[in-house]
C-alpha positions as CSV (number, residue, x, y, z in Angstrom):
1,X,38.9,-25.4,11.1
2,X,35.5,-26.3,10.5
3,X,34.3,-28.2,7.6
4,X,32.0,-27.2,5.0
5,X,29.8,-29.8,5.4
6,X,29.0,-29.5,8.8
7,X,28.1,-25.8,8.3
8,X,26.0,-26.8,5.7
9,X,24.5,-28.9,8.2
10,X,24.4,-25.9,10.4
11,X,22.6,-24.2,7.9
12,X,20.1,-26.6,6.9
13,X,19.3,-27.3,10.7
14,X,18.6,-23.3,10.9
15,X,16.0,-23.7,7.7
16,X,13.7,-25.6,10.0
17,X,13.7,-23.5,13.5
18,X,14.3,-19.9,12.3
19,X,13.8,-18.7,8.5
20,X,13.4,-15.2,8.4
21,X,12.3,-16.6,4.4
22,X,9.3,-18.2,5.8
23,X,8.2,-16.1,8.7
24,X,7.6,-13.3,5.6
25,X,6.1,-15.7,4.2
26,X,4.0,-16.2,6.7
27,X,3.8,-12.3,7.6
28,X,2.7,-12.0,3.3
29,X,-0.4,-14.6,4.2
30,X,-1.7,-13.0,7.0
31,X,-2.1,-9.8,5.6
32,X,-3.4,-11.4,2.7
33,X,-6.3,-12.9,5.2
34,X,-7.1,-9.3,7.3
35,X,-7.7,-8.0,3.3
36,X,-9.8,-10.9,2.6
37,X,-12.0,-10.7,5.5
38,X,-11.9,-6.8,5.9
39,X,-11.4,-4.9,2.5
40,X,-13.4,-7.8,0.5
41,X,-9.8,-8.7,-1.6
42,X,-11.6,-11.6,-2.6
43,X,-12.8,-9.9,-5.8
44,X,-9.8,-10.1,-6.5
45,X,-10.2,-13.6,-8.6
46,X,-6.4,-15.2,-7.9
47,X,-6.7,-14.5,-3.9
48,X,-10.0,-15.3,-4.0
49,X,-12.0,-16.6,-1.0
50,X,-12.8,-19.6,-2.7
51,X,-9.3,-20.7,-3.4
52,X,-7.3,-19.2,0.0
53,X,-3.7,-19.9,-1.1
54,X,-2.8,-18.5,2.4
55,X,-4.6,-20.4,4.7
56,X,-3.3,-23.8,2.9
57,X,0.6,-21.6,3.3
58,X,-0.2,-21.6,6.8
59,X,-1.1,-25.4,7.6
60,X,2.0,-26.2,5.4
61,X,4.6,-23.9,7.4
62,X,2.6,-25.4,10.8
63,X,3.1,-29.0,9.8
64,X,6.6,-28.7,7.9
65,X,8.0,-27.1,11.8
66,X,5.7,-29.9,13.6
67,X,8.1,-32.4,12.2
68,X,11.1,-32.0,14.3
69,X,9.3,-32.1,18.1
70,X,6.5,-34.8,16.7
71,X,8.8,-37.2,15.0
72,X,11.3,-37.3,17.6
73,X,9.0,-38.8,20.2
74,X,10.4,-37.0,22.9
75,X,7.6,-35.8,25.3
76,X,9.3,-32.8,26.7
77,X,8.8,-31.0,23.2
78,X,5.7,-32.5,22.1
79,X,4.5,-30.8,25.4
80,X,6.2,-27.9,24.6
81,X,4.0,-27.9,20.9
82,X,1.1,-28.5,22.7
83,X,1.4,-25.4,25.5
84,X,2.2,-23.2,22.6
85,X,-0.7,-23.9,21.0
86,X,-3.3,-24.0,24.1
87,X,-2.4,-20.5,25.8
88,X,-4.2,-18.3,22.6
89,X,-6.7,-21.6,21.7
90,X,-7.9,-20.5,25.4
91,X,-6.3,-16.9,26.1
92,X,-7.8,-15.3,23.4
93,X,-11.4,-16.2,23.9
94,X,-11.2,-15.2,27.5
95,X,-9.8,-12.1,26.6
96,X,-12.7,-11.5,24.0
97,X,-15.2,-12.8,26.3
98,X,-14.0,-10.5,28.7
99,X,-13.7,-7.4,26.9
100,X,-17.4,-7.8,25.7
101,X,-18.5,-8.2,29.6
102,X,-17.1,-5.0,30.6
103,X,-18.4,-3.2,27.2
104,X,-21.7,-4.6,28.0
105,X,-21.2,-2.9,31.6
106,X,-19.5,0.1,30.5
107,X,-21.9,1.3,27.8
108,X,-25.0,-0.2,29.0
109,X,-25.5,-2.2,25.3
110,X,-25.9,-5.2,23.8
111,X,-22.9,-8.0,24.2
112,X,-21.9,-10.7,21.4
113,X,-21.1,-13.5,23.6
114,X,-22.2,-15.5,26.7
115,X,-20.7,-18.4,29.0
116,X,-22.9,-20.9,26.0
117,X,-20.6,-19.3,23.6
118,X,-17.0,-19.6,25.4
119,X,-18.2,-23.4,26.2
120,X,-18.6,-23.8,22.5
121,X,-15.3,-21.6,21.9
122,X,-13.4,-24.3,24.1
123,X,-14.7,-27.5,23.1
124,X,-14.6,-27.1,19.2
125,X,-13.2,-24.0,18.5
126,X,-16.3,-22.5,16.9
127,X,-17.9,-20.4,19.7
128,X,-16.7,-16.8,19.6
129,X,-15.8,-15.6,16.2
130,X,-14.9,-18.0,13.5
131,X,-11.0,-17.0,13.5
132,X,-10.4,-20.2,16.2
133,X,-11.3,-23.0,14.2
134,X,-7.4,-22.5,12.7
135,X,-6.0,-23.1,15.8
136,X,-8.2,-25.9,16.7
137,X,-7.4,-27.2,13.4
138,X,-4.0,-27.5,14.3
139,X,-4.2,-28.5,18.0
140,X,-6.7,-31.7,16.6
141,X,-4.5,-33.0,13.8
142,X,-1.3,-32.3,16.1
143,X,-2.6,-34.4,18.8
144,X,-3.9,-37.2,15.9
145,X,-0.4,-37.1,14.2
146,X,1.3,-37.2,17.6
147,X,-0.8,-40.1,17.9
148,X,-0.6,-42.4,15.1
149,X,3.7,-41.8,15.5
150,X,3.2,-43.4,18.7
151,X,1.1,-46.3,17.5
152,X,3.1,-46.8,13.9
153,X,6.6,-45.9,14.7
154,X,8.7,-46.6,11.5
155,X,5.8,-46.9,9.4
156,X,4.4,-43.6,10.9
157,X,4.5,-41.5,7.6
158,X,3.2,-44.6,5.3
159,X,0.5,-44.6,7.7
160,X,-0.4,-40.9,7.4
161,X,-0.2,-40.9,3.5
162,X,-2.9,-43.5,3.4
163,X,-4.7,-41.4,5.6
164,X,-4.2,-38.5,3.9
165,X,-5.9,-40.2,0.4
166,X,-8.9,-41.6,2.1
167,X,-9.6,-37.9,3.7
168,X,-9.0,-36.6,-0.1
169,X,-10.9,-39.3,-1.9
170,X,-14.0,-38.8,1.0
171,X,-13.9,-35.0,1.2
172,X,-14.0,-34.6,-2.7
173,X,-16.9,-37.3,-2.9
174,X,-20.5,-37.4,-2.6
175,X,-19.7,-38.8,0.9
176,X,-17.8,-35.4,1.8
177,X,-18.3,-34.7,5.5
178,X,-20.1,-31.7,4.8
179,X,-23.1,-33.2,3.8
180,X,-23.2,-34.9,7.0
181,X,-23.5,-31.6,8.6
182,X,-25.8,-30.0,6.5
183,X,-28.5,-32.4,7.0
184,X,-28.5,-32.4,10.1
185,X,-27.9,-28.7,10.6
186,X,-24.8,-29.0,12.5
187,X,-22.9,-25.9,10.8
188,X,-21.6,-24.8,14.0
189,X,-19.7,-28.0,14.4
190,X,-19.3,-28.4,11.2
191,X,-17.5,-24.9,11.1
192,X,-14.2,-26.9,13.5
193,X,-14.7,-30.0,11.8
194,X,-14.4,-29.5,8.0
195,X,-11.2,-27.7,7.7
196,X,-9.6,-30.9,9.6
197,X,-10.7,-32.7,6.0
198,X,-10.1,-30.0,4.4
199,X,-6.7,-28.9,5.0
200,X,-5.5,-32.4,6.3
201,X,-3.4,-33.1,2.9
202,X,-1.3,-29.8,3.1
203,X,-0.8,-30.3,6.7
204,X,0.9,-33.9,5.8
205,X,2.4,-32.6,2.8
206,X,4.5,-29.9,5.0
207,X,4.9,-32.8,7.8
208,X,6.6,-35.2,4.8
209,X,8.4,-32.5,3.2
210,X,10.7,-32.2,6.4
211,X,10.5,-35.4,6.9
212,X,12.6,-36.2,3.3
213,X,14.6,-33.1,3.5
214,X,13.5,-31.7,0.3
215,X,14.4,-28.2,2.1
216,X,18.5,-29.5,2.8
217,X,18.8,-30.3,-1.4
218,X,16.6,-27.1,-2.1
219,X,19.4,-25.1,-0.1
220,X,22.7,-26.5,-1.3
221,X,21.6,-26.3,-4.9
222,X,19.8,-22.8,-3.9
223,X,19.3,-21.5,-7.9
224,X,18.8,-24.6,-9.6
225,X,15.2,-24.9,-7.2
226,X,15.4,-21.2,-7.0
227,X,14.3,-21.0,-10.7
228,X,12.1,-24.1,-10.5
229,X,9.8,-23.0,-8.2
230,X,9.9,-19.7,-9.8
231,X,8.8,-21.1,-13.5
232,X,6.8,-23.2,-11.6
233,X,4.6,-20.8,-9.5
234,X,4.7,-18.2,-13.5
235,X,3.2,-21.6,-15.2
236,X,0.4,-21.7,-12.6
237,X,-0.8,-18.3,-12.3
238,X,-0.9,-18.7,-16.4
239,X,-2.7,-21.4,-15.8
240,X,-5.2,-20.8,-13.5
241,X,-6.5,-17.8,-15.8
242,X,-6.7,-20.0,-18.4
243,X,-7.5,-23.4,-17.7
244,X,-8.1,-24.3,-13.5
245,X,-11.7,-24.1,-13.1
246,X,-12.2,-26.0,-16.1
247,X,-10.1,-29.2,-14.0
248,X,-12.1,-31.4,-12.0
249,X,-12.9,-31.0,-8.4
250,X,-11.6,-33.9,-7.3
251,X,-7.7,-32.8,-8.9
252,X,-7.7,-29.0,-8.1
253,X,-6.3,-29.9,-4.4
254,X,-3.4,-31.6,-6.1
255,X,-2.7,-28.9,-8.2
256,X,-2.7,-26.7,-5.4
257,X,-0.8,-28.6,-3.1
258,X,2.1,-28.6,-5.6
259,X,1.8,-24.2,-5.8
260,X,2.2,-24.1,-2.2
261,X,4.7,-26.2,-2.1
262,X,6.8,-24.5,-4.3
263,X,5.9,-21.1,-3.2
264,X,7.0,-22.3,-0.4
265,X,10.7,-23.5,-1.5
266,X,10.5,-20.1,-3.0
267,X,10.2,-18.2,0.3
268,X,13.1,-20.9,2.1
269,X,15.8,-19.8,-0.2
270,X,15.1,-15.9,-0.4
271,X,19.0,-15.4,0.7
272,X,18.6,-14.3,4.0
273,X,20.9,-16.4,4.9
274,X,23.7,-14.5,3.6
275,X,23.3,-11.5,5.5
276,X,26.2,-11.3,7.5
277,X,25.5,-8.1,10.1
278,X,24.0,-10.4,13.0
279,X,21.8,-7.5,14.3
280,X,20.5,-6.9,11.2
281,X,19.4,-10.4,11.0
282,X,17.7,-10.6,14.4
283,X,16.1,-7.4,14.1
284,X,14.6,-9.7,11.1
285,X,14.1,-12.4,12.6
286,X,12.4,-10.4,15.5
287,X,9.9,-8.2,13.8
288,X,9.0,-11.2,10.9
289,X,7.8,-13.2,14.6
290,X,4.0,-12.1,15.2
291,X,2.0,-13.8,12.5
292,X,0.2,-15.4,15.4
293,X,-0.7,-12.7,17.9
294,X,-1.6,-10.6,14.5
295,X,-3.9,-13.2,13.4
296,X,-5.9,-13.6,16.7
297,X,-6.1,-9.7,16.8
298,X,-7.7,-8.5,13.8
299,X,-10.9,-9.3,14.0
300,X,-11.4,-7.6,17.8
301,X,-9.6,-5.0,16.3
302,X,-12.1,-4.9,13.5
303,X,-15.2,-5.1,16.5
304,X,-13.5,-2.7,18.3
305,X,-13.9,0.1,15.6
306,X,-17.4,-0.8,14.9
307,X,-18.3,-0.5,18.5
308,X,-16.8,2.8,18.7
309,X,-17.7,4.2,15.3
310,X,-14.3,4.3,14.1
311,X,-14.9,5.9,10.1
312,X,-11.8,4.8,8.5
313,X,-12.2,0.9,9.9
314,X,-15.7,1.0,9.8
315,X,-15.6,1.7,6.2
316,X,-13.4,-1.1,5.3
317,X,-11.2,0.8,3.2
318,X,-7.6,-0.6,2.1
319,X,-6.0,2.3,4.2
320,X,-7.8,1.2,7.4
321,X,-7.0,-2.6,7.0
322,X,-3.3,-1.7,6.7
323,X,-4.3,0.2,10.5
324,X,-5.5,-2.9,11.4
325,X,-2.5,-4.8,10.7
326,X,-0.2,-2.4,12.1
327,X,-2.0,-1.6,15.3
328,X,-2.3,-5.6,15.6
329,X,1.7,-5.8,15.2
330,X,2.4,-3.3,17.9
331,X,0.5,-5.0,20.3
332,X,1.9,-8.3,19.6
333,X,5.7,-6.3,19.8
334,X,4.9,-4.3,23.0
335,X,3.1,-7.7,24.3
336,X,5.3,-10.1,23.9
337,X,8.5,-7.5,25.1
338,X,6.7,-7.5,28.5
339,X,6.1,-11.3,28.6
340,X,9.1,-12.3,27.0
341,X,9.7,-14.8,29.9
342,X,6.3,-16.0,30.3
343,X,4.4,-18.6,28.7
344,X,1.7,-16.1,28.1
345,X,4.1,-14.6,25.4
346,X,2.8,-17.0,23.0
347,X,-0.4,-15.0,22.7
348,X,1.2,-12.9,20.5
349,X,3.8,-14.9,18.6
């Protein structure tokens, strides 16, 4: 007979490969990002484009799943990290670059890109469209965390927390990178750079919150954090009507970090879990799996219907961003079905 603590153990150990809690989550912020660029749902004041809850969701999840093949030093995984990332950092462009050679040929017009731009795209992430300075974002700071475990060891995480203040105390500051940039009109670069100084703090903050396994407590006392995060995340939207942009600069990151977090906790213990029909749980595990592919997508998609005119896309409406979104998703399904035993499948996942 087995023991209930080892399938908690089980259970806990699932939390950080496959949540089908998170990878909603996940599913929720993209969507959230193809309105934002598309249907302009950054009038919308609390999803705004200055404060983009989703992206920061994203760097968290990336980071909080980092933990496991980073922290274990084992090279065979950290390489595995690493090819994930690099086939769409370099697939994608290629593809784009591609498809605007052959519409250039095809329709005898006007391109976006040349071999300048794809150089740019490749060496920091800022060449073709502006969608690839995520996933440069995370290749950079993957590499630098993989780095400074290697060099710190036990004290790794000490290490990255100091790190992590002087980034916070220098990006907030009159000494903010962006400055830098600015004067010397280097927005391009700037464009890859920032976000690393940006986003570094929820990027650690998801890398330290597996490392203490807040996520294990969280899920054995499920409603006690179930309604914490829930007041929690009430209290702040409250809030932030009321009282956020009359906080300091410097402390709004903070603030924020704690939201995602908790939204976050939030998403972990939806109870998923207890779904006991297996296929119904892989059939949610599967179609919750191609935030990535759907990401990378949307905006060709979006080029694609200007190019050819498309009314409905063209327009922006809310209608033809859900189009968006779903045509993306069936590509990423049929795409990664044929290349399910391929490397290339993580184009789409």
């Amino acid at each position: 007979m087995v023991k209930s603590k080892d399938l908690s153990k089980k259970k806990i150990e699932n939390i950080k490969t496959i949540n089908i809690g998170i990878q909603l989550l996940r599913m929720i912020c993209c969507l959230l990002i193809i309105l934002t660029h598309f249907y302009g749902f950054y009038h919308f004041r609390i999803l705004s484009n200055k404060h983009p809850y989703y992206l920061k969701i994203f760097f968290f999840i990336s980071f909080y799943f980092s933990y496991n093949s980073l922290s274990l030093k084992k090279i065979p995984k950290i390489i595995e990290r690493f090819k994930r990332m690099l086939v769409p950092y370099i697939g994608w462009p290629l593809i784009f670059f591609i498809e605007d050679k052959l519409y250039q040929y095809l329709f005898k017009k006007k391109g976006m890109y040349n071999v300048k731009n794809l150089y740019y795209q490749i060496l920091i992430g800022c060449g073709i469209y502006g969608i690839f300075w995520f996933i440069f974002n995370l290749i950079f700071i993957t590499l630098f965390f993989t780095l400074i475990i290697f060099l710190f060891k036990k004290i790794f995480i000490f290490v990255l927390f100091i790190i992590c203040i002087i980034d916070y105390c220098l990006y907030n500051s009159n000494y903010a990178p962006k400055h830098f940039f600015q004067k010397y009109k280097m927005i391009p670069v700037g464009h890859s750079i920032l976000p690393i100084c940006m986003y570094f703090n929820y990027n650690f903050t998801g890398f330290y919150f597996a490392s203490i396994n807040l996520s294990d407590k969280a899920f054995n006392y499920r409603k006690i954090f179930f309604i914490i995060s829930s007041l929690f995340i009430s209290i702040y939207f409250i809030f932030y009507f009321s009282f956020f942009e009359k906080i300091p600069f410097f402390f709004k990151s903070i603030v924020e970090n704690i939201f995602v977090l908790n939204i976050f906790i939030f998403f972990v213990l939806l109870p998923f879990d207890k779904i006991k029909n297996k296929n119904l749980k892989a059939c949610l595990n599967k179609i919750t799996g191609y935030t990535g592919g759907i990401y990378y997508l949307h905006v060709k998609m979006d080029d694609l219907c200007e190019k050819f005119n498309i009314y409905l896309i063209k327009k922006r409406t809310f209608i033809g961003c859900l189009l968006i979104y779903l045509f993306c998703y069936l590509i990423c399904l049929i795409g990664s079905f044929i290349l399910r035993k391929n490397y290339l499948k993580n184009l789409f996942i």
